[in-house]
C-alpha positions in Angstrom: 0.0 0.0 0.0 2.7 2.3 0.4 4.8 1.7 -2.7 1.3 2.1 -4.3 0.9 5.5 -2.2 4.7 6.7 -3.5 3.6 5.9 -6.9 0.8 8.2 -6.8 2.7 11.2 -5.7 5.8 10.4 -7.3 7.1 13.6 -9.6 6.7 11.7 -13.2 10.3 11.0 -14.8 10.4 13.0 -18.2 10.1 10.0 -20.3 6.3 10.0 -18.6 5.7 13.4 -19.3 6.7 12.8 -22.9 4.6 10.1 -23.2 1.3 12.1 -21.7 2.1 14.9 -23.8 2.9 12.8 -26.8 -1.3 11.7 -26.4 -2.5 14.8 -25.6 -0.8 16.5 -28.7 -2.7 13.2 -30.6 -6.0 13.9 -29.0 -5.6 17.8 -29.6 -4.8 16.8 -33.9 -7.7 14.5 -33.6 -10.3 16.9 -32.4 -9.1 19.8 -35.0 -9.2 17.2 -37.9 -13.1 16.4 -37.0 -13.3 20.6 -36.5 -11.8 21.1 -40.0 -14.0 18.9 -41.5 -17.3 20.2 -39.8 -16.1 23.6 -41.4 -14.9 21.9 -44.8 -18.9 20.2 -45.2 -20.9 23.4 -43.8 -19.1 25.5 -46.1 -19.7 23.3 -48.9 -23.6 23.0 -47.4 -24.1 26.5 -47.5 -22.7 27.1 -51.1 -25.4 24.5 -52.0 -28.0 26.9 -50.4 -27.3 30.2 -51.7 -27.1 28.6 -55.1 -30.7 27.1 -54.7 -31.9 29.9 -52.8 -30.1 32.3 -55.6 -32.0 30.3 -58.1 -35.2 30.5 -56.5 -34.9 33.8 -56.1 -34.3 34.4 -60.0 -37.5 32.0 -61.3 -39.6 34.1 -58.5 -38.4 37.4 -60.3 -39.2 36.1 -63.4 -43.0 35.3 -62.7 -43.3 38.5 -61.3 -42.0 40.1 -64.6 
């Protein structure tokens, strides 16, 4: 119980905080990947609605002509 307690509040060597770092630096790229391509599809979504809504917009005009 006590080797278990020293562990606990041991001061991580540096190859441990490389290691944590190492993942959190993975997690970090992993989350801004799935962000980018959120932004990459909305963008893309909203193109495809200003081009129908541009489009609607020009068919109303014209029965209004």
């Amino acid at each position: 119980m006590i080797i278990t307690l020293k562990r606990l509040f041991a001061t991580p060597s540096p190859l441990e905080l490389a290691a944590r770092e190492l993942v959190q630096a993975q997690r970090a790229k992993l989350e801004a990947e799935s962000a980018r391509e959120y932004a990459y599809h909305m963008v893309n979504y909203n193109d495809d609605r200003i081009a129908r809504l541009q489009g609607r917009l020009n068919e109303l005009k014209g029965e209004t002509a």
